[in-house]
PyMOL Python script that loads the backbone (N, CA, C, O; Angstrom):
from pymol import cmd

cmd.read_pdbstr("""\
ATOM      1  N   UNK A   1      58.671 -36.134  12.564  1.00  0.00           N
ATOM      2  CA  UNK A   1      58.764 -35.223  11.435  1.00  0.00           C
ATOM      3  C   UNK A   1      60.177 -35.288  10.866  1.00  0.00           C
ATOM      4  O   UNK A   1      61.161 -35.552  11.556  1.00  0.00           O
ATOM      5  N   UNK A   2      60.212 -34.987   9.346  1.00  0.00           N
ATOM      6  CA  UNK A   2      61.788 -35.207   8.729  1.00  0.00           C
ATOM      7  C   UNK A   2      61.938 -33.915   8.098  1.00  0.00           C
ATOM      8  O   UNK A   2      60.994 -33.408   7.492  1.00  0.00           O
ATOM      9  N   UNK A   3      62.880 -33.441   8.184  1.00  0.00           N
ATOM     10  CA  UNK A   3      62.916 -32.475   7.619  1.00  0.00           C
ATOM     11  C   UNK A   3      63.386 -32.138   5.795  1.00  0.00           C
ATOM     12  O   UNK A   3      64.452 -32.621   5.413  1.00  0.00           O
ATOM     13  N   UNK A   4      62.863 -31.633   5.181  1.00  0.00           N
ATOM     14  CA  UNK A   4      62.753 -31.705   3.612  1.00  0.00           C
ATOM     15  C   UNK A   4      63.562 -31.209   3.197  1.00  0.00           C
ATOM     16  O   UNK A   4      63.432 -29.997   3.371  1.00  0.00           O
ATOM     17  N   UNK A   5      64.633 -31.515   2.565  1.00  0.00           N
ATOM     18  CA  UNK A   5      65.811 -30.956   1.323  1.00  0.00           C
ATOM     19  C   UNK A   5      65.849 -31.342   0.617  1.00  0.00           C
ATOM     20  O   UNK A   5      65.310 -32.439   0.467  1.00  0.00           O
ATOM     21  N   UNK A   6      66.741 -30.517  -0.666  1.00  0.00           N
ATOM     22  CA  UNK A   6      66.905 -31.283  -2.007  1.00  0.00           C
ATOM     23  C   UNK A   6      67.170 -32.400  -1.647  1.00  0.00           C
ATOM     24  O   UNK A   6      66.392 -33.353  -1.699  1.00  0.00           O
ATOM     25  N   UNK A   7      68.527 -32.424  -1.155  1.00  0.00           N
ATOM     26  CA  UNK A   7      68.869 -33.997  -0.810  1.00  0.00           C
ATOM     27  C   UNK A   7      68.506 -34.872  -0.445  1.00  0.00           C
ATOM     28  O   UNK A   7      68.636 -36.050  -0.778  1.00  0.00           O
ATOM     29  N   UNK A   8      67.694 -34.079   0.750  1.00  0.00           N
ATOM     30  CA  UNK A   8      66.471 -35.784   1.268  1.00  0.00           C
ATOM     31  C   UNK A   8      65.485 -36.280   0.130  1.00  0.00           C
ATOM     32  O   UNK A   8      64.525 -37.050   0.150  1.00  0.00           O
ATOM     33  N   UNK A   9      65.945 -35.722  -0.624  1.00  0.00           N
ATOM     34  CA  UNK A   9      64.221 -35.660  -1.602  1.00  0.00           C
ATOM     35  C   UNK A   9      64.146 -36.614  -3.406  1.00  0.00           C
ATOM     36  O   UNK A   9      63.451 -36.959  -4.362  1.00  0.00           O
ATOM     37  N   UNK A  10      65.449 -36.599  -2.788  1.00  0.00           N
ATOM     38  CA  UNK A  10      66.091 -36.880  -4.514  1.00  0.00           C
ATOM     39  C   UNK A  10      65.628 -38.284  -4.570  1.00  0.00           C
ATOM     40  O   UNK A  10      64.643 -38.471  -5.285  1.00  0.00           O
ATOM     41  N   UNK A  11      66.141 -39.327  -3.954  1.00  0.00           N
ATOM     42  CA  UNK A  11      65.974 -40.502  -4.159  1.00  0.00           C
ATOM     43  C   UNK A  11      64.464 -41.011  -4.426  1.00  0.00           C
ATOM     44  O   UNK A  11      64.153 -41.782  -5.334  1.00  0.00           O
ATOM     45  N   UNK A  12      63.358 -40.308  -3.242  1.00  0.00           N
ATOM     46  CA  UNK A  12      62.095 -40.337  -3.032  1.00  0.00           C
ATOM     47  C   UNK A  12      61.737 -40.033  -4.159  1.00  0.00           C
ATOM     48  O   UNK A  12      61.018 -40.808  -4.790  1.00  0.00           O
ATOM     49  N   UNK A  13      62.114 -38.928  -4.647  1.00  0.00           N
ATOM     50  CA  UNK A  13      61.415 -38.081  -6.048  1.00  0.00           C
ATOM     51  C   UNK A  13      61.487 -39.264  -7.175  1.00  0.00           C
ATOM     52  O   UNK A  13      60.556 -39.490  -7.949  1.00  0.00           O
ATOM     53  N   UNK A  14      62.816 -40.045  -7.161  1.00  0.00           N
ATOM     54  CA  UNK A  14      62.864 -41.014  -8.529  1.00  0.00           C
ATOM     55  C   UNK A  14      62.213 -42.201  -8.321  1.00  0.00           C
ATOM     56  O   UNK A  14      62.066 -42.880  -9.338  1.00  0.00           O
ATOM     57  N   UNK A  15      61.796 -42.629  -7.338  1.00  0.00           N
ATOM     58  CA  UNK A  15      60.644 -43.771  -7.227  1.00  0.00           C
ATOM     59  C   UNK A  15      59.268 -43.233  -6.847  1.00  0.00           C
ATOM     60  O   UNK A  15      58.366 -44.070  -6.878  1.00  0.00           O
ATOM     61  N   UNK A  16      59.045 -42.384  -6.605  1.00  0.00           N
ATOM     62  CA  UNK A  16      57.889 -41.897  -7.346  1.00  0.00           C
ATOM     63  C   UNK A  16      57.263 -40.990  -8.661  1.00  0.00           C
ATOM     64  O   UNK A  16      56.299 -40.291  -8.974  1.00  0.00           O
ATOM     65  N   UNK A  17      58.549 -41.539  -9.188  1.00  0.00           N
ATOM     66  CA  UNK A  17      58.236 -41.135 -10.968  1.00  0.00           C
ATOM     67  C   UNK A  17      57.731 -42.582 -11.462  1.00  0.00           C
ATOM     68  O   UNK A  17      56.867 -42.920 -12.271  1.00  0.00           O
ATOM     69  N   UNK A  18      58.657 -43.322 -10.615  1.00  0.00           N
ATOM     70  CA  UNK A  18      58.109 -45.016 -11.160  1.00  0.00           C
ATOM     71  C   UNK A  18      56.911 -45.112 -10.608  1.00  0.00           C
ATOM     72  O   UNK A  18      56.058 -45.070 -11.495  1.00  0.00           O
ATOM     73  N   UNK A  19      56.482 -45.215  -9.620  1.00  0.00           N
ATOM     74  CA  UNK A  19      55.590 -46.031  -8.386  1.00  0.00           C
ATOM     75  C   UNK A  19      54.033 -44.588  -8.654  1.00  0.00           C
ATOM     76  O   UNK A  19      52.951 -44.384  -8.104  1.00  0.00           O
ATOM     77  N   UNK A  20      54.607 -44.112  -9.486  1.00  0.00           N
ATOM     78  CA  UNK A  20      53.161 -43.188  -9.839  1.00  0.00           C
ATOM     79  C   UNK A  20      51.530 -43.025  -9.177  1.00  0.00           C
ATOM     80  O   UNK A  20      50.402 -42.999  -9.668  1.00  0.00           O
ATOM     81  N   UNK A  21      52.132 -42.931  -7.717  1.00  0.00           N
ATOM     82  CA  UNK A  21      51.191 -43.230  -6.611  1.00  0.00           C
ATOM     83  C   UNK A  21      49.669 -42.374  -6.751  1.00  0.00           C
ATOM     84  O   UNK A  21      49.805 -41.617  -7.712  1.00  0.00           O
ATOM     85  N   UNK A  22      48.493 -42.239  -6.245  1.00  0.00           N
ATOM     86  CA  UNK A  22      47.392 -41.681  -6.433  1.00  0.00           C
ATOM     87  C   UNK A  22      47.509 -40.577  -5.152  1.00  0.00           C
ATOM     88  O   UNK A  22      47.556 -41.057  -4.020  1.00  0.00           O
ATOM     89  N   UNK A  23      47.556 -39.096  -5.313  1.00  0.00           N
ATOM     90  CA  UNK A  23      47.250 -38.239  -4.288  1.00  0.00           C
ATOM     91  C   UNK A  23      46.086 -37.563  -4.141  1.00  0.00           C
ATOM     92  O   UNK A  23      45.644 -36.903  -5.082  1.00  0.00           O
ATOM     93  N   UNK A  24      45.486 -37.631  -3.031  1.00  0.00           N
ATOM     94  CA  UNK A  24      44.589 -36.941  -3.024  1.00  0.00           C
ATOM     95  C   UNK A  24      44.714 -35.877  -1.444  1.00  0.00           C
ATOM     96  O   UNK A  24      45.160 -36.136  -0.327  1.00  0.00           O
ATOM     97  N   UNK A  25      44.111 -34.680  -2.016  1.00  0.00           N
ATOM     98  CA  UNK A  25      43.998 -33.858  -0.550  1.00  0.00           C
ATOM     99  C   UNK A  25      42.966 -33.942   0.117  1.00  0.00           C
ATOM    100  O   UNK A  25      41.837 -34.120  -0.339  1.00  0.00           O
ATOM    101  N   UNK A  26      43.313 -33.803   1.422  1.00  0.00           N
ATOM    102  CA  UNK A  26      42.587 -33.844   2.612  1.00  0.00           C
ATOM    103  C   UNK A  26      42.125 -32.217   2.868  1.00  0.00           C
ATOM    104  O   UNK A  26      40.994 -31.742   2.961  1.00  0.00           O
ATOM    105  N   UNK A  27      43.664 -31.461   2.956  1.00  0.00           N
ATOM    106  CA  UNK A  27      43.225 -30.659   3.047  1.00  0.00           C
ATOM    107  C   UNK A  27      44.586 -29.833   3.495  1.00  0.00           C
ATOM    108  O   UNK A  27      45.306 -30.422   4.302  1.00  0.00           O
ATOM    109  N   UNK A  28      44.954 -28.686   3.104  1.00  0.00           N
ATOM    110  CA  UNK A  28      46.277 -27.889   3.052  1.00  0.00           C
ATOM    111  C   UNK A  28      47.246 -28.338   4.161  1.00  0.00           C
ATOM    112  O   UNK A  28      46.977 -28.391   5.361  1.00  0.00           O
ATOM    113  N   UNK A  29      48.564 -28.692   3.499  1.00  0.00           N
ATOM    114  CA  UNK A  29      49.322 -29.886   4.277  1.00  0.00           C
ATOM    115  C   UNK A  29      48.817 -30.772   4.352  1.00  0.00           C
ATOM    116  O   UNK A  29      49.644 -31.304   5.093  1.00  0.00           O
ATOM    117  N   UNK A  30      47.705 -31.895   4.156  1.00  0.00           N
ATOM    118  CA  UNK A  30      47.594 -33.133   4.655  1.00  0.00           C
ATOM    119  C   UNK A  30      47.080 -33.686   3.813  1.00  0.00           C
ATOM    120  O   UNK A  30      46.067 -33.104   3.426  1.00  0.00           O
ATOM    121  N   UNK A  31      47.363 -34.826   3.179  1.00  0.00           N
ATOM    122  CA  UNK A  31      47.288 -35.633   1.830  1.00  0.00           C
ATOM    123  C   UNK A  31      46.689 -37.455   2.362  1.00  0.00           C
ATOM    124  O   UNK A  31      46.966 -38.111   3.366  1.00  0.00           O
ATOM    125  N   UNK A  32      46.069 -37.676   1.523  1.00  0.00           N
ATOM    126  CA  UNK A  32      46.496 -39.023   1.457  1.00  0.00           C
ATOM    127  C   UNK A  32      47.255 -39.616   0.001  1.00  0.00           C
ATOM    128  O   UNK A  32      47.519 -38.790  -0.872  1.00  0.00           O
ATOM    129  N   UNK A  33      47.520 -40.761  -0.169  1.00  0.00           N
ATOM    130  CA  UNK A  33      48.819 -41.223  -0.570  1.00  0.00           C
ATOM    131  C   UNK A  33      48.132 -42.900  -1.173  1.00  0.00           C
ATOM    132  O   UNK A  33      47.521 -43.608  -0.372  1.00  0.00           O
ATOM    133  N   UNK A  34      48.289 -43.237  -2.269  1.00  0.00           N
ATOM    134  CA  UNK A  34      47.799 -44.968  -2.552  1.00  0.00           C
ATOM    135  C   UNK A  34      48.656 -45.345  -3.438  1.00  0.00           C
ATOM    136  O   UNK A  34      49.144 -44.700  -4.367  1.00  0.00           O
ATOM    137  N   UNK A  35      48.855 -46.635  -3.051  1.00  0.00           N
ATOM    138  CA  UNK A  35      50.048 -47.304  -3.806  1.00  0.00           C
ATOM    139  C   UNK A  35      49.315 -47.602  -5.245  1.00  0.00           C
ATOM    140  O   UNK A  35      48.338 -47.966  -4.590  1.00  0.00           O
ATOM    141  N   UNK A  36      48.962 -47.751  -6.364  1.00  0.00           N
ATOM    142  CA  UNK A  36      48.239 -48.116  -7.534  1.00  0.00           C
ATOM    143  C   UNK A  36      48.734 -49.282  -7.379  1.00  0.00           C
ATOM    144  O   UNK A  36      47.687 -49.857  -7.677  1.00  0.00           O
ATOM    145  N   UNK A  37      49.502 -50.197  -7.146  1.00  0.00           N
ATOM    146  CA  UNK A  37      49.816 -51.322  -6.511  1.00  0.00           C
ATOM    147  C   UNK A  37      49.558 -52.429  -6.458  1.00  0.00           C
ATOM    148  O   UNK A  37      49.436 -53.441  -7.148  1.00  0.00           O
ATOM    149  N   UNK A  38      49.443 -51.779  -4.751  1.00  0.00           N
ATOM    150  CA  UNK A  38      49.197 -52.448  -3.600  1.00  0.00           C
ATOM    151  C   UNK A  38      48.294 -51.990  -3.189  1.00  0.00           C
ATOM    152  O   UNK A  38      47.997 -52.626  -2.178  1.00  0.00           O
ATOM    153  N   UNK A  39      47.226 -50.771  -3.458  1.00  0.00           N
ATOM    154  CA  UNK A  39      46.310 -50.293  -2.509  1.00  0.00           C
ATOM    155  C   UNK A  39      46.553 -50.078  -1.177  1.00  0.00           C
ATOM    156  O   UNK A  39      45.612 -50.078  -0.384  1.00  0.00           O
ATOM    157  N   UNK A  40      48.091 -49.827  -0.691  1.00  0.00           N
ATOM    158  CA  UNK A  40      48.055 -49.818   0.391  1.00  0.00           C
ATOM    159  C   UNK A  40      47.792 -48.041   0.486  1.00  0.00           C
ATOM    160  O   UNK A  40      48.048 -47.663  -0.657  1.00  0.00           O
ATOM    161  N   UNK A  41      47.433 -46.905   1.258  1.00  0.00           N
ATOM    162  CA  UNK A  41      47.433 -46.290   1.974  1.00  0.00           C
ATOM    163  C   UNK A  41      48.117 -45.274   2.970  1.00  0.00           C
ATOM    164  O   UNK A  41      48.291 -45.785   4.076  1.00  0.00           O
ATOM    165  N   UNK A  42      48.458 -44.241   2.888  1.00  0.00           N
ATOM    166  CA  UNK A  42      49.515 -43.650   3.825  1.00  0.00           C
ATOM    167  C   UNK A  42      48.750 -42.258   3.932  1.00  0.00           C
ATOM    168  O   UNK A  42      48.169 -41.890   2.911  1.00  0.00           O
ATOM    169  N   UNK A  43      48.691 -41.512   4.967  1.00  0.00           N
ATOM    170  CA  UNK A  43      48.597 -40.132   5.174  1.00  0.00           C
ATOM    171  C   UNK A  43      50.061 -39.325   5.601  1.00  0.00           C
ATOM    172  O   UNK A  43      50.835 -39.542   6.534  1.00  0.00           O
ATOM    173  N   UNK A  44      50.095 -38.216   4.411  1.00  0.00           N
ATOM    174  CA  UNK A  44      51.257 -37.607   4.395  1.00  0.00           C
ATOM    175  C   UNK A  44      50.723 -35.879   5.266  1.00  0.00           C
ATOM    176  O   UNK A  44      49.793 -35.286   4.721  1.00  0.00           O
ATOM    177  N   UNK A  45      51.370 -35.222   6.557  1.00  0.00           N
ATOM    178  CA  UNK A  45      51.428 -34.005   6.388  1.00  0.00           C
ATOM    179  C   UNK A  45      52.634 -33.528   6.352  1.00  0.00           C
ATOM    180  O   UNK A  45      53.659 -34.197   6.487  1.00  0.00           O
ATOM    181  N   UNK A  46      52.533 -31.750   6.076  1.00  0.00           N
ATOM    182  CA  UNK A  46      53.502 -31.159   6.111  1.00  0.00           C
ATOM    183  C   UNK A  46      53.119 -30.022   7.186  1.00  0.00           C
ATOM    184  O   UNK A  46      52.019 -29.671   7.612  1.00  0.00           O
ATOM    185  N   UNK A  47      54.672 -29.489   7.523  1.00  0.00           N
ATOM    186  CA  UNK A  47      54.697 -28.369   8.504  1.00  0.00           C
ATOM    187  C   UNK A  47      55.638 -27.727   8.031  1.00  0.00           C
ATOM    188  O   UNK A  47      56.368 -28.214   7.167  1.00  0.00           O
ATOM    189  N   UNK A  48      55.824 -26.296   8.595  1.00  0.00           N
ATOM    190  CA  UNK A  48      56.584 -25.379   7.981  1.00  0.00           C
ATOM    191  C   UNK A  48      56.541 -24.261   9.160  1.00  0.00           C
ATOM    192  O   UNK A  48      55.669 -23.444   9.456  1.00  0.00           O
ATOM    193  N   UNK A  49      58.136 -24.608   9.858  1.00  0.00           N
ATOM    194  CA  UNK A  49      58.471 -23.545  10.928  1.00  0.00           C
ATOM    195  C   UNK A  49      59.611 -22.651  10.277  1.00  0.00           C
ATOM    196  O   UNK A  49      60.575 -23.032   9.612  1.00  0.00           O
ATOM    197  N   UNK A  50      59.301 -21.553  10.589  1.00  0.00           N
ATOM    198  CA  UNK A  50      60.119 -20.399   9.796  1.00  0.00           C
ATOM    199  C   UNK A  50      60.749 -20.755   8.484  1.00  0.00           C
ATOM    200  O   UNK A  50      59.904 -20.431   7.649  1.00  0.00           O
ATOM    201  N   UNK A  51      61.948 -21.325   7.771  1.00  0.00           N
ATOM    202  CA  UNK A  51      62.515 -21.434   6.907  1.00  0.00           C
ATOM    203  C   UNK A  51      62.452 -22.887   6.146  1.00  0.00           C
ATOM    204  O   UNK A  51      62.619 -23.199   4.967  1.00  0.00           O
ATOM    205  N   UNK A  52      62.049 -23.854   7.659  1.00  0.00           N
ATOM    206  CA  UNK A  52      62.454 -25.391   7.228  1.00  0.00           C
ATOM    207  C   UNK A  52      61.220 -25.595   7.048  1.00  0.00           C
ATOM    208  O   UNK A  52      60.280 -24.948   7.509  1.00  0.00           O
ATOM    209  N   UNK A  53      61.195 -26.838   6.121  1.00  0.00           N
ATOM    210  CA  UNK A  53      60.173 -27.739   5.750  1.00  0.00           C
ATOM    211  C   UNK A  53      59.765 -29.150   6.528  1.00  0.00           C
ATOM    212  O   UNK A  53      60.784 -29.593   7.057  1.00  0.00           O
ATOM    213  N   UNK A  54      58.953 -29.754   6.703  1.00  0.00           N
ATOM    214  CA  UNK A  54      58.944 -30.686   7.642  1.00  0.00           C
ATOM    215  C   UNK A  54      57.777 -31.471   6.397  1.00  0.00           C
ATOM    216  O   UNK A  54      56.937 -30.933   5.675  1.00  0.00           O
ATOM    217  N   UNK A  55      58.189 -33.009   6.552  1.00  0.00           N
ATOM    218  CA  UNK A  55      57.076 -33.807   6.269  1.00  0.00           C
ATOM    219  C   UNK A  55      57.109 -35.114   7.153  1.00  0.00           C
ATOM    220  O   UNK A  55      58.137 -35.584   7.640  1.00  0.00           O
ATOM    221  N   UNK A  56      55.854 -35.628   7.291  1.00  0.00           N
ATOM    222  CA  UNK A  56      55.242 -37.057   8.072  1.00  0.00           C
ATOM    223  C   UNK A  56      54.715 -38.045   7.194  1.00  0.00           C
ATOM    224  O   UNK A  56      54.094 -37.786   6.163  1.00  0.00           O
ATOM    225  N   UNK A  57      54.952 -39.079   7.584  1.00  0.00           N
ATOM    226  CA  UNK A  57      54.257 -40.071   6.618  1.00  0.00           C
ATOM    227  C   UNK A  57      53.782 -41.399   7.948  1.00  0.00           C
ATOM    228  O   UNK A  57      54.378 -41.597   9.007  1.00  0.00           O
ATOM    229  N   UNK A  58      52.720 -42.026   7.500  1.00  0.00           N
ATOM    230  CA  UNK A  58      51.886 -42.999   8.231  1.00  0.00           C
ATOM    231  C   UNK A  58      52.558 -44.446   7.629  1.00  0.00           C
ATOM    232  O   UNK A  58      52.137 -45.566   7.917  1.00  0.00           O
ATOM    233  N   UNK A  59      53.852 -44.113   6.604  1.00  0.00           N
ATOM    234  CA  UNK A  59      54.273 -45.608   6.346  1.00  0.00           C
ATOM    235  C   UNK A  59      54.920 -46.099   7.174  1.00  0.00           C
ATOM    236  O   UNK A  59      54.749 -45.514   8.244  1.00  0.00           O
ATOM    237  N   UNK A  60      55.771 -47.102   7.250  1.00  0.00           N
ATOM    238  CA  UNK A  60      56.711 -47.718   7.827  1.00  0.00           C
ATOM    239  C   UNK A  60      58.326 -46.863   8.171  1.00  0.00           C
ATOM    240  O   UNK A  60      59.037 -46.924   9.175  1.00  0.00           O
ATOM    241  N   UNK A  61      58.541 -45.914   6.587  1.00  0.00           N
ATOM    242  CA  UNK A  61      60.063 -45.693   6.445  1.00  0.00           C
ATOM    243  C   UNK A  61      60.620 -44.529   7.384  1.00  0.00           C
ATOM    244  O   UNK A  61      59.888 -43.630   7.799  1.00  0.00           O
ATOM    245  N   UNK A  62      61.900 -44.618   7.665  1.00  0.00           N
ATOM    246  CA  UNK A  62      62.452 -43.782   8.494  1.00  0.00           C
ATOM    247  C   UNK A  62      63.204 -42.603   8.126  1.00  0.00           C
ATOM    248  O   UNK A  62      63.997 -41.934   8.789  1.00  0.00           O
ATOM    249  N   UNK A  63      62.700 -42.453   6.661  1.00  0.00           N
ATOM    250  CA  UNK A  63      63.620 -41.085   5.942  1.00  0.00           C
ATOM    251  C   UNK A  63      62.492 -40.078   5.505  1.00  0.00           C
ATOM    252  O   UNK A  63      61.538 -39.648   6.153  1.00  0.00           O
ATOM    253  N   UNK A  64      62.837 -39.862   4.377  1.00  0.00           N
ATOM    254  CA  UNK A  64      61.575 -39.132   3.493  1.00  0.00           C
ATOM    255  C   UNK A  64      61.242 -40.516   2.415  1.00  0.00           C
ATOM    256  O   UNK A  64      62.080 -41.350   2.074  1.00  0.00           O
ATOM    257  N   UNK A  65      59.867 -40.484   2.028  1.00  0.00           N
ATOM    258  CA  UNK A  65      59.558 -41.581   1.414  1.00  0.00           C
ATOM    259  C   UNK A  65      59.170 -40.881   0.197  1.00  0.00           C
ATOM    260  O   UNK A  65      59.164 -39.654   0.088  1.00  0.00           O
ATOM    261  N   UNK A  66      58.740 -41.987  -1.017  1.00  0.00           N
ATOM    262  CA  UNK A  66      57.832 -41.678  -2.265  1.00  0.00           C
ATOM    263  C   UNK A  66      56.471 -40.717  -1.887  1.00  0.00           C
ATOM    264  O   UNK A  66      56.224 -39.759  -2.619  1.00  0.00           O
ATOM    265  N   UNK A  67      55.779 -40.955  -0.953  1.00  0.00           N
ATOM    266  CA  UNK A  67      54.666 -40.337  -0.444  1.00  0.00           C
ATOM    267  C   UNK A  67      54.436 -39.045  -0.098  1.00  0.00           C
ATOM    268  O   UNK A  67      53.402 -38.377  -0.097  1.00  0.00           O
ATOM    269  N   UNK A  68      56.185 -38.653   0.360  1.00  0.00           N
ATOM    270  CA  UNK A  68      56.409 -37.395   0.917  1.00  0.00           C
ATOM    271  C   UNK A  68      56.320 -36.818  -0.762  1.00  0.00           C
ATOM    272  O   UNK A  68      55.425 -36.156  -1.287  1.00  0.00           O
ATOM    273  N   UNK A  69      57.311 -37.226  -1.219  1.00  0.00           N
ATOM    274  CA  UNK A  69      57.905 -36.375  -3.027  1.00  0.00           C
ATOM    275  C   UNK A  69      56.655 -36.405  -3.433  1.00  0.00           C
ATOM    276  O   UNK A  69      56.467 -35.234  -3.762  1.00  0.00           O
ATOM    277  N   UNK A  70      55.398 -37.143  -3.681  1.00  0.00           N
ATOM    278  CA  UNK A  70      54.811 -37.141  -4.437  1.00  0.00           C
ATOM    279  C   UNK A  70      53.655 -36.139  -4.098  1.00  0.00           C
ATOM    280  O   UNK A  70      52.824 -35.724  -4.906  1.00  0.00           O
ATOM    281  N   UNK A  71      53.742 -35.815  -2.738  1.00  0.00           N
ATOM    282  CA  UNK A  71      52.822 -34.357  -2.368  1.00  0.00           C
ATOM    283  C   UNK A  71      52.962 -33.207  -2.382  1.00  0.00           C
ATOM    284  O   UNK A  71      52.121 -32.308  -2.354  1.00  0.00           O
ATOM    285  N   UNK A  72      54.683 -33.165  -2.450  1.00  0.00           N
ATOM    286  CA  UNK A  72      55.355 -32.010  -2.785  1.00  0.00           C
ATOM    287  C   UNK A  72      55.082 -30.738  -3.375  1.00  0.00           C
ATOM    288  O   UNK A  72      55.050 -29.700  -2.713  1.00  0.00           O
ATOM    289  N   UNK A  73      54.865 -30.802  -4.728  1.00  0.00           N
ATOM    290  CA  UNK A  73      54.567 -30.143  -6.012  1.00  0.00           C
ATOM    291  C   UNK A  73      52.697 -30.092  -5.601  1.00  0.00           C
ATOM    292  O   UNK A  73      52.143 -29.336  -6.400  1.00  0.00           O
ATOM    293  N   UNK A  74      52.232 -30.379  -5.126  1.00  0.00           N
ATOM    294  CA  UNK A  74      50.400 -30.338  -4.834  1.00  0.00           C
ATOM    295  C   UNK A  74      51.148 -29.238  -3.835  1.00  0.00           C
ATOM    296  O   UNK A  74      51.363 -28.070  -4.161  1.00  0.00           O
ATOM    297  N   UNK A  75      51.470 -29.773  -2.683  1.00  0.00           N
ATOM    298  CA  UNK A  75      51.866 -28.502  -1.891  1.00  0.00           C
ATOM    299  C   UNK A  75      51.817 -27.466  -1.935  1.00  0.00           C
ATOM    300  O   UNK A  75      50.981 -26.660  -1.528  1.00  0.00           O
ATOM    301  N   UNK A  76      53.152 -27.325  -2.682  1.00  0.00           N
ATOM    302  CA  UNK A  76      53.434 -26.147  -3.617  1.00  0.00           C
ATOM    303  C   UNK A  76      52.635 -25.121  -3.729  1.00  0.00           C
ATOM    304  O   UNK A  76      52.469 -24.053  -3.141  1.00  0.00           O
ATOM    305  N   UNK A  77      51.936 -25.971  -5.079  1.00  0.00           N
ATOM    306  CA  UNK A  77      50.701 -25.055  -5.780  1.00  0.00           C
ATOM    307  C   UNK A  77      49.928 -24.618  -4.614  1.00  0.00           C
ATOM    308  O   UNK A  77      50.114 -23.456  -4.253  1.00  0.00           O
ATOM    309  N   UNK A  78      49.105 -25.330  -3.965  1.00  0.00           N
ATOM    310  CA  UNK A  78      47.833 -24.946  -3.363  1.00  0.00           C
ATOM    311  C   UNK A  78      48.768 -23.573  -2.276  1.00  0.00           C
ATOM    312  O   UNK A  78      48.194 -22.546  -1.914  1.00  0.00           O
ATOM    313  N   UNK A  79      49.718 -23.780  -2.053  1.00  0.00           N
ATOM    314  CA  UNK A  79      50.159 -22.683  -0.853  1.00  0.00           C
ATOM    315  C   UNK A  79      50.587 -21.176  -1.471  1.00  0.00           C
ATOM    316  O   UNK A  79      50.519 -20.077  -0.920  1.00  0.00           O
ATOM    317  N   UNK A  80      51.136 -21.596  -3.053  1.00  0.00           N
ATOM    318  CA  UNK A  80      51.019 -20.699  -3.875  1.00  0.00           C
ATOM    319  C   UNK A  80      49.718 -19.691  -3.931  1.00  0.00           C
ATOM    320  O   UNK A  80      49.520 -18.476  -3.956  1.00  0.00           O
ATOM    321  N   UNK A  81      48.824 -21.101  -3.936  1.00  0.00           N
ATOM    322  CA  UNK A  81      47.543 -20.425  -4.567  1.00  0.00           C
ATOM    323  C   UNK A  81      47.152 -19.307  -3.561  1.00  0.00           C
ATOM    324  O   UNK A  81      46.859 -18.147  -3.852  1.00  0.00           O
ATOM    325  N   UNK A  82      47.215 -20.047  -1.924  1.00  0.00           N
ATOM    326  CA  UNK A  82      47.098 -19.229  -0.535  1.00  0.00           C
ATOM    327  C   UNK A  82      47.192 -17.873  -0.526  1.00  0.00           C
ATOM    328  O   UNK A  82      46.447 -16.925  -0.278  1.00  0.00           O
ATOM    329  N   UNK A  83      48.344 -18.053  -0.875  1.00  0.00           N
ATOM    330  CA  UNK A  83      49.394 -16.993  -0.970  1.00  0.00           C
ATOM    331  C   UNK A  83      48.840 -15.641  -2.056  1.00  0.00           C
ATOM    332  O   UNK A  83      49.089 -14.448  -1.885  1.00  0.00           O
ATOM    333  N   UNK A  84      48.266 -16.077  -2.859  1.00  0.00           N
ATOM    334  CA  UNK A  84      48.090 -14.993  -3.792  1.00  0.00           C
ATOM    335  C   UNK A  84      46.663 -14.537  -3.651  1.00  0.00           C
ATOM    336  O   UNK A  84      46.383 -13.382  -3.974  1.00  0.00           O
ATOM    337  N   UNK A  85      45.705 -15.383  -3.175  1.00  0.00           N
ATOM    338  CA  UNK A  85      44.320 -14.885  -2.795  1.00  0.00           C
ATOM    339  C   UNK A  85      44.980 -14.253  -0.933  1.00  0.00           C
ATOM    340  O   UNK A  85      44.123 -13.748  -0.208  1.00  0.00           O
ATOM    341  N   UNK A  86      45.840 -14.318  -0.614  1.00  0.00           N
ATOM    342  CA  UNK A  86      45.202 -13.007   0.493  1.00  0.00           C
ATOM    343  C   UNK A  86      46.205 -12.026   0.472  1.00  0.00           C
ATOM    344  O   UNK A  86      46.239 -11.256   1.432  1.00  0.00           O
ATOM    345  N   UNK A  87      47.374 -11.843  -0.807  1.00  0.00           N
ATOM    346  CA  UNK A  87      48.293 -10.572  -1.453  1.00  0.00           C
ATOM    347  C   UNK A  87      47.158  -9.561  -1.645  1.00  0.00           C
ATOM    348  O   UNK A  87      47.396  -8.448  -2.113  1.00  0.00           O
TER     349      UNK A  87
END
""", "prot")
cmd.dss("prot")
cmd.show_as("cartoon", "prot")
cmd.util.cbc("prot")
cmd.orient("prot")
């Protein structure tokens, strides 16, 4: 697991503005991820212990990747959404 900051996030975030990958959910935290590409494939989750953010990826890389940034903002929303159906 890596843990998510602006900073880790920045670089990831600008190649996946390029690399405009296909997300689809699995299911709250857990994504899959396709290169439009390459067709290659990745499953992204996330975790969230008290304050920090955590994400995983099934690629190769050893930081935060495009895969992570690009589930981000889906995240988001749907936990948003969580969040307000049981307020």
């Amino acid at each position: 697991m890596l843990e998510i900051t602006k900073q880790s996030i920045e670089k990831a975030t600008a190649k996946a503005r390029i690399a405009k990958p296909l997300v689809k959910v699995i299911e709250f935290r857990r994504y899959s991820v396709t290169n439009r590409e390459t067709g290659a494939t990745y499953e992204v989750r996330f975790t969230k212990i008290g304050n920090q953010k955590f994400g995983e990826c099934t690629c190769p890389a050893t930081k935060i990747c495009y895969h992570i940034s690009s589930c981000l903002p889906i995240n988001a929303v749907l936990a948003s959404q969580m969040h307000t159906a049981t307020a």
